[in-house]
Structures are given as structure tokens and as C-alpha cells.
N, C-alpha and C positions, 0 to 999 in steps of 0.2 A: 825707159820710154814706154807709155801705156799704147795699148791697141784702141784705137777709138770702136762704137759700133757702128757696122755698116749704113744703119739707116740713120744712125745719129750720128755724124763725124765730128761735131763738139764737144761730144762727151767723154769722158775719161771713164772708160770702160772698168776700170781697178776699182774706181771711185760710185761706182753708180750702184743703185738699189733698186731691186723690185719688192716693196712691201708684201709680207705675207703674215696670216692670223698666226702663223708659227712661230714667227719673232715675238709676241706680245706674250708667250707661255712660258719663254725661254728663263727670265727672271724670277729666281726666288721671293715668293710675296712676303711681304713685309707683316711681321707676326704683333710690331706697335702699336699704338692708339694714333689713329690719324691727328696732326700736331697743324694746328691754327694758329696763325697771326692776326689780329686783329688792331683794325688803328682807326681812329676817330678824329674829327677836326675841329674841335671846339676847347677853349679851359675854360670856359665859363663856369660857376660853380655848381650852378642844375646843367649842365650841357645835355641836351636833348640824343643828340649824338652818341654822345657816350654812356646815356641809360638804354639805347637801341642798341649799342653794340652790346652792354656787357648782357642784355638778355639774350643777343647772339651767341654770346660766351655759352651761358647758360643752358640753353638747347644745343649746341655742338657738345657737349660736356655731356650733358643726357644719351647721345645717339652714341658713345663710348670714344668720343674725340676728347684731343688735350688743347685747350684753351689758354691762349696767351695773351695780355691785351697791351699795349703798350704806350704807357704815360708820354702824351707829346710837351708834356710841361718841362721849361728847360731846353728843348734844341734848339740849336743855333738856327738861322737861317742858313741855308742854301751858301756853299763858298767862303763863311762868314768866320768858322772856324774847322783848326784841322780834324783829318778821318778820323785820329786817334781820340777826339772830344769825347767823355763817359757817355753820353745819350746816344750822340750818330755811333759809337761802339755796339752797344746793347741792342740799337734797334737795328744795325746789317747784322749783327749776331742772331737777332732773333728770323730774321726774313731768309736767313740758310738753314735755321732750325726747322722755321716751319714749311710746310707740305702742299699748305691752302692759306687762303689769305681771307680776310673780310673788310671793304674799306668800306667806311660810312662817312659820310660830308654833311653838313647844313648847306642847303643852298642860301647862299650870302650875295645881295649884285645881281643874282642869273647863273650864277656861280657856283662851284665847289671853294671853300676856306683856304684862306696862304696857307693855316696852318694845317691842312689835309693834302695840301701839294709842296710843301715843304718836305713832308715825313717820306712821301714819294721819292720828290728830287734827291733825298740822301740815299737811297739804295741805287747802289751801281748795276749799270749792267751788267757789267762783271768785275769780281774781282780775283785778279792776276788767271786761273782758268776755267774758274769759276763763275756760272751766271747763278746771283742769288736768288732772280724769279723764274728764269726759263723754266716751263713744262709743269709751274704750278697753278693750283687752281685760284681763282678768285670769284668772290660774291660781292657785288656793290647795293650800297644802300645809301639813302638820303633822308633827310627830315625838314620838313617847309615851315615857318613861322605861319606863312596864309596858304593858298590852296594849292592844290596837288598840284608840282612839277617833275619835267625828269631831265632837267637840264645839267645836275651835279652826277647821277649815274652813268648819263649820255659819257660826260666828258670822260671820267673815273672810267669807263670801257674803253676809251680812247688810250688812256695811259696804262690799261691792263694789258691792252692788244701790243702797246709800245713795248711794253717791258716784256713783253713775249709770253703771254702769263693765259693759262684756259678760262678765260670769265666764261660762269654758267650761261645760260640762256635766262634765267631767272633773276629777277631784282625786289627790293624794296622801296618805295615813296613814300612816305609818311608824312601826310598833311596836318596843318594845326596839332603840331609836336606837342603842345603844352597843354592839349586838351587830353591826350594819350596816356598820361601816366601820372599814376596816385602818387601821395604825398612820402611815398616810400620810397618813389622810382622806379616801381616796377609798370609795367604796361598793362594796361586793363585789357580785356579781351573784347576785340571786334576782330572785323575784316582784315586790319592793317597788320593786326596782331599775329593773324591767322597766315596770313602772305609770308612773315618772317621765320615762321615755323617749316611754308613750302622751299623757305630760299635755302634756310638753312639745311635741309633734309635733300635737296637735290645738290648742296655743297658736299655732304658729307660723301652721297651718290660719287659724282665724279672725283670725287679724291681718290674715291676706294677702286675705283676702277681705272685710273691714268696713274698712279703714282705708284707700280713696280713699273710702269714701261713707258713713264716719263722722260727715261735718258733716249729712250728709241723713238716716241712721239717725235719731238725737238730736233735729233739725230738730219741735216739737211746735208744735200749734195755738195753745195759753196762751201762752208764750213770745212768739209771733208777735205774737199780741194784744196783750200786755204791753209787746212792744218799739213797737209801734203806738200806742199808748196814749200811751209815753212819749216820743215822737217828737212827737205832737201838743200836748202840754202845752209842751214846750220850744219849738216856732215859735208856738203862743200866746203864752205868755211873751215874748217877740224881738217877736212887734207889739204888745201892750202898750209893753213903754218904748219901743219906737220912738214 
């Protein structure tokens, strides 16, 4: 039976935290290459999308990150087939590998792509005690057939914040996608250009500074409780049949 605090008599005084800058020191820092996921929403064969992300790639790679980008050609839709399908495998494999995330959309409609929230809807919130984005970082980007919107980032922060995941403060918009990149695929250098180089560099930023004390960021009171709760129910149960 916990003592509650006096001034707080709802709380479960076992269970509660007062954050201090001395919890964030306590973790041995990770001596890796900060490790990126990155997913795009387009198969199209020039996809605008996915020549913005792989230069994402490219610049996280330069700043001494590991870049992973991952082919949404091939997944199922959402429900459509089982966990164990080779592509929903590979990409929740890749989304626990990586550290920080990067999603890019075409806005389509007003829209971010089914196939940019397909690739979403397959990562779980958690699996068995495991959450594969809790306390990671994300970067969102977009690319516009006609003029600059930010209705596919807007939402893409929506489903960053859902999935429990640190989106920077920084983004990308890339208007008139098709005017942006030579016949190679790489991006010409302007302004737009120049923004993906700040998103990416402030990506790198928060990765390197939240990801040893990302289990403590995340770490909430409820949780605590809940995992308390259920801890005691199971060694109840265990002296029961005993």
C-alpha cells in the first residue's frame, strides 16, 4: 500500500518523479552513428519524394549518420495482410533499428499519399513491450506539384505527435518539385535546397542530444502506475493457484 503525498493525495508517492538535469547524465552515451529511417510516399518512377528524401539520406550520411530509406513498393495495405508479410517485417524492423525518423509526402487532394500513411499505419504502437517510435526523433517534409503548401507536414506532425515520436521544430515544403531537380535527380541549389540541409542538421541536433535519455524523456507517471498495477495483479494471481 503506497503513502500518497500530503499535498497531493492522488498520487502514488512510490510512483511519482521529480525530474532532475542528473537523470539525463546517468546513461552511458551511445559511441554509434546516429541510425535514420527514412520513408517517402510516391512509386511513381521520378517520385519527387523520394529524390528529396534520398538527398536527406545524403546529408544525414555526411553529418556521420546511418541512413536507411525504405522501398514502400510492395506493402500491403493497412489490415490487408498478416504482421509477419516480408515488407510490414522489414519496415517495424527497420522503425526499432532506427533512432530518428524522416517522412516525406507529396501533397495529393490537400493531402499527404495513402501510400505515406499506409507505411505509418503499419508501425505499431507497440509491440508486445515494446513502442517502436516512442522518444524518437522525426523530420517532416513535403513536395507540391503547384505552389508552396504545408498541409501534408501539418498532418505528418499530427501522426508524429500520435506515435509519440520528438518532431523537430523545423520542416521542409518544396514547391514546383519538378522544377527542383536535374535530369540526374539531384536537387539544384536554391532556398528549398538550402532549408533541407537546416532540417536535416537540426535532425541530426536532436537525435544526438535525446537519444541516450530517450527511455527517461518518454518515462510518464500513468505508465508507471499501469505497469505497477499490472505487476501486482500477476503475483496475486501466482498466490492464488499456488
Amino acid at each position: 500500500m503506497s503513502t500518497p503525498l500530503p499535498e497531493l493525495p492522488n498520487i502514488d508517492a512510490a510512483l511519482f518523479d521529480r525530474p532532475s538535469p542528473e537523470r539525463f547524465s546517468n546513461a552511458a552515451p551511445a559511441r554509434h552513428a546516429p541510425r535514420f529511417l527514412l520513408l517517402y510516399g510516391s512509386l511513381r518512377e521520378r517520385s519527387y519524394s523520394r529524390l528529396l528524401t534520398e538527398e536527406a539520406a545524403r546529408l544525414l550520411q555526411a553529418m556521420g549518420g546511418e541512413a536507411r530509406i525504405f522501398d514502400p513498393a510492395g506493402l500491403p495495405l493497412p489490415d490487408s495482410a498478416p504482421d509477419d508479410h516480408p515488407k510490414v517485417r522489414e519496415l517495424r524492423e527497420l522503425a526499432q533499428w532506427a533512432e530518428g525518423m524522416v517522412w516525406c509526402s507529396p501533397e495529393r487532394h490537400g493531402a499527404m499519399t495513402g501510400i505515406m500513411k499506409a507505411q505509418i499505419d503499419w508501425i505499431p504502437l507497440s509491440v508486445g513491450a515494446v513502442r517502436p517510435t516512442q522518444g524518437k526523433t522525426l523530420a517532416v517534409m513535403q513536395v507540391s506539384g503547384g505552389s508552396q503548401s504545408f498541409n501534408a507536414v501539418n498532418q505528418l506532425r499530427v501522426l508524429g505527435r500520435w506515435m509519440r515520436m520528438l518532431t523537430i521544430p523545423n520542416q521542409s515544403s518544396v514547391a514546383k518539385a519538378f522544377l527542383e531537380f536535374d535530369e540526374a535527380g539531384r536537387m539544384k541549389p536554391s532556398s528549398y535546397y538550402e532549408r533541407v540541409v537546416d532540417v536535416m542538421e537540426e535532425l541530426m541536433k536532436f537525435t544526438l542530444l535525446t537519444r541516450d535519455a530517450a527511455a527517461y524523456l518518454v518515462d510518464r507517471y500513468s505508465e508507471r502506475r499501469e505497469s505497477a498495477e499490472q505487476l501486482s495483479k500477476r503475483v496475486n494471481q501466482r498466490a492464488i493457484s499456488n
